[in-house]
N, C-alpha and C positions, 0 to 999 in steps of 0.2 A: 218167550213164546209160550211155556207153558202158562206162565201166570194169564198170560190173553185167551188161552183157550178153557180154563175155569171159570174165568168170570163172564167167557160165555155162554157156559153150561148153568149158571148161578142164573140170568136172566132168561134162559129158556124157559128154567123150574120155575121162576116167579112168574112169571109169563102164564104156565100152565095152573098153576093153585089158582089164578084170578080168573082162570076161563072155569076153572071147575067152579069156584065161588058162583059165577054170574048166572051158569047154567042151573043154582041152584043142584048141584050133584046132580046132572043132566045125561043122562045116556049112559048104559055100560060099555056102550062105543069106543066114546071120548072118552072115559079111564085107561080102556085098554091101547087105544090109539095113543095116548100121553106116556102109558107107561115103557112101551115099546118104542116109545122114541128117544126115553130116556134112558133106554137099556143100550140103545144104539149108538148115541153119544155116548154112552160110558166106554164101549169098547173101544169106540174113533179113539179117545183121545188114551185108553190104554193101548192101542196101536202104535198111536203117532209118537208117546212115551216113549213105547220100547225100541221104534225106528231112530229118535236124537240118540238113546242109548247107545245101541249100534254103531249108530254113525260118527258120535263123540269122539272115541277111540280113532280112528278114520282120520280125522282132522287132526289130530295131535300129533299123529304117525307122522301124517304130511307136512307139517308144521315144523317135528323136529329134522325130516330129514330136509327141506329146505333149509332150517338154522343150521346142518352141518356142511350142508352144500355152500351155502355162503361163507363161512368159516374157511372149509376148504380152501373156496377162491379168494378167500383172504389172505391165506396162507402160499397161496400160489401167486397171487398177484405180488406179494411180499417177495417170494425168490427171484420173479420175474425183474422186479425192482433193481434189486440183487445182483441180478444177471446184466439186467440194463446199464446198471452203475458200472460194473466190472468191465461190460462190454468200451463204455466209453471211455473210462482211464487206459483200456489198451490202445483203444482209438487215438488218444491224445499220445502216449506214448509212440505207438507206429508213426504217426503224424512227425515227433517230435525229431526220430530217427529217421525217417524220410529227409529232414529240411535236412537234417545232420550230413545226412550221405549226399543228397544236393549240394552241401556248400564244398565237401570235401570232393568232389567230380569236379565243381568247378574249379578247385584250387588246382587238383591234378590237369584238369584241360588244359589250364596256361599255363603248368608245368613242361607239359607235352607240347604245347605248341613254343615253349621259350626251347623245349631240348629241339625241336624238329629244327626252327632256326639256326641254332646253336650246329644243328647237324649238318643240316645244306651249308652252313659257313665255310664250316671244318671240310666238307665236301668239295666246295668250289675251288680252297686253296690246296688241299689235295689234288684235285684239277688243275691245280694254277702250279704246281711246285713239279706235278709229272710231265706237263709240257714245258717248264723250262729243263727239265733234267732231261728229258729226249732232245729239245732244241743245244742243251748245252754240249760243247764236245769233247769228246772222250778220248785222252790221250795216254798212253800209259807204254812204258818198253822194259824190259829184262834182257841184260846179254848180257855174253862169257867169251871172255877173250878167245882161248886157241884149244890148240891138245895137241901143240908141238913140244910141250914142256917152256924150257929158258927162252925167255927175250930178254936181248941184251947179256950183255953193256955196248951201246953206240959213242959213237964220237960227237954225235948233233942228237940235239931233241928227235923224236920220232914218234909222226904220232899213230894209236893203238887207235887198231881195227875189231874192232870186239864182232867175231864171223857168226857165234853160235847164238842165232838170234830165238828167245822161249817166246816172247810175248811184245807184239809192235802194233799195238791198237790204235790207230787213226794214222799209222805208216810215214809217222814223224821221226824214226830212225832210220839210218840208209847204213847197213853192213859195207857197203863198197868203199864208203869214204870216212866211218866211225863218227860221223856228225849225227846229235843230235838238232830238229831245226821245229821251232818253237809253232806249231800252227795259227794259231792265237795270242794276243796280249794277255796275261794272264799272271798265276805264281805259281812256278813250278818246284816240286821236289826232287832232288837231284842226288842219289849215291852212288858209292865206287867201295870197293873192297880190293886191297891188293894184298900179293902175296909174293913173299921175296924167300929164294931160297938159297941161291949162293951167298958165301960172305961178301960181306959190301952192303952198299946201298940199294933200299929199293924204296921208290916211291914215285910218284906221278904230278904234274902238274893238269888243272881245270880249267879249259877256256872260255872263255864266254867271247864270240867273235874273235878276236884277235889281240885278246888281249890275258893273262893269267890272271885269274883273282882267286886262286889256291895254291899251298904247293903244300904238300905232304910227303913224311919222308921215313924212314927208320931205317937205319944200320943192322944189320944181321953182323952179329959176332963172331956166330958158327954157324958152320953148312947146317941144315935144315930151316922147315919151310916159319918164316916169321908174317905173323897178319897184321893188318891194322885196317879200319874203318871209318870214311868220312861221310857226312851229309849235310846239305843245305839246300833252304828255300830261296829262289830267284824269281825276282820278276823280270818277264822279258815279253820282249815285242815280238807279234808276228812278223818270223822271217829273221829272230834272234837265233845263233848258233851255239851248241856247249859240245867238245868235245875234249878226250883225254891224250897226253903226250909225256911221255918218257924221256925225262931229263937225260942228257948224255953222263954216262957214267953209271949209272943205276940199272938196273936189271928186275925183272918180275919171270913169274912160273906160273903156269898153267896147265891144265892137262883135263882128259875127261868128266874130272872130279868138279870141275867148275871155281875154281879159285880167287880168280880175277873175273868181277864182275861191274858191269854197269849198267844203271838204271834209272827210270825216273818218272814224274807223272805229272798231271796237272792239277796243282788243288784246288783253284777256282779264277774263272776270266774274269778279266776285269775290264 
């Protein structure tokens, strides 16, 4: 721009030397009119000069703080990058332990639903096992002979009335006639304890209806009280009888202390 504004000052001046030529040096007018336009031009463009001066600086300023400004968001866009990236490996990550804890829910749901089954199962035959044990029936007796002391020695079998009744659940022992009588077909558990205290024999035979399928027995040596203890499992019919009888000649002892005992239960119908 400067160069444009010299070489318009250069054609003003020739310009002027060719009006002064043709004027023949014509007027002190036109001298003075030329020289003061040439004074005037000279100023304009020492003006205009010292205004690009000025302003030079100005654009440079601005020029470099745009190049840091861009830089800058070069530098930010870069972290931002940065950020982005990082952001999306934890995305894929979370993602990845998402599907993870997905599959392992599902493994536990039909875990959870095989134990729920697994439970109602185990429920139903708890159900099924509590109403047979309620529907089953429950027989059970404990007795003791006396608290006269000695019985015996007879001359005929006799048989024992065991009076001191603890325990007769489902009231399949009758005291009055020392029968037990069988409510159910079933297999029964069946004990006796006797106790012999005179010298001699003491022991007892087992009936089953009318007929013996025991006999037990021990000799006492010497006066004092001698034990011994039988048991067995029977199966027997509703309306089968077991009761105990005192062979003739033998003798037992009894008294408060409970000595002589009979008993017996049901351990499962059949």
């Amino acid at each position: 721009m400067r160069g444009a504004l010299g070489l318009l000052l250069l054609l003003l001046a020739v310009c002027g030397s060719g009006a002064q030529e043709e004027g023949g040096g014509g007027g002190q007018v036109g001298e003075v009119r030329g020289s003061e336009f040439q004074k005037k031009s000279q100023r304009d463009v020492a003006e205009e000069s010292t205004k690009q001066s000025i302003a030079t600086p100005d654009i440079w300023a601005e020029v470099k703080a745009l190049r840091d400004m861009v830089v800058e968001q070069r530098v930010e866009l870069r972290n931002m990058e940065a950020r982005v990236e990082s952001s999306e490996s934890q995305l894929i990550d979370t993602k990845y332990h998402m599907e993870q804890l997905q599959r392992e829910n599902s493994v536990q749901a039909t875990e959870l639903i095989s134990l729920e089954t697994r439970l109602s199962s185990s429920e139903s035959k708890t159900s099924n096992l509590e109403k047979q044990n309620a529907e089953r029936p429950k027989v059970a007796f404990y007795t003791a002979l006396t608290n006269s002391g000695h019985v015996g020695p007879f001359n005929t079998e006799v048989t024992l009335k065991y009076s001191k009744v603890f325990t007769n659940i489902g009231n399949a022992y009758n005291p009055a006639t020392g029968f037990f009588t069988a409510p159910v077909k079933g297999v029964y558990y069946i004990q006796f304890t006797v106790c012999g205290y005179n010298l001699g024999y003491a022991g007892l035979f087992l009936y089953k209806n009318n007929h013996a399928i025991m006999y037990t027995v021990e000799y006492n040596e010497h006066t004092g009280m001698e034990y011994f203890t039988n048991a067995l499992a029977l199966e027997l019919l509703a309306g089968d009888e077991i009761h105990m009888r005192l062979p003739s000649g033998h003798s037992v002892f009894d008294n408060d202390s409970n000595h002589n005992t009979f008993s017996g239960f049901l351990l499962f119908p059949m």
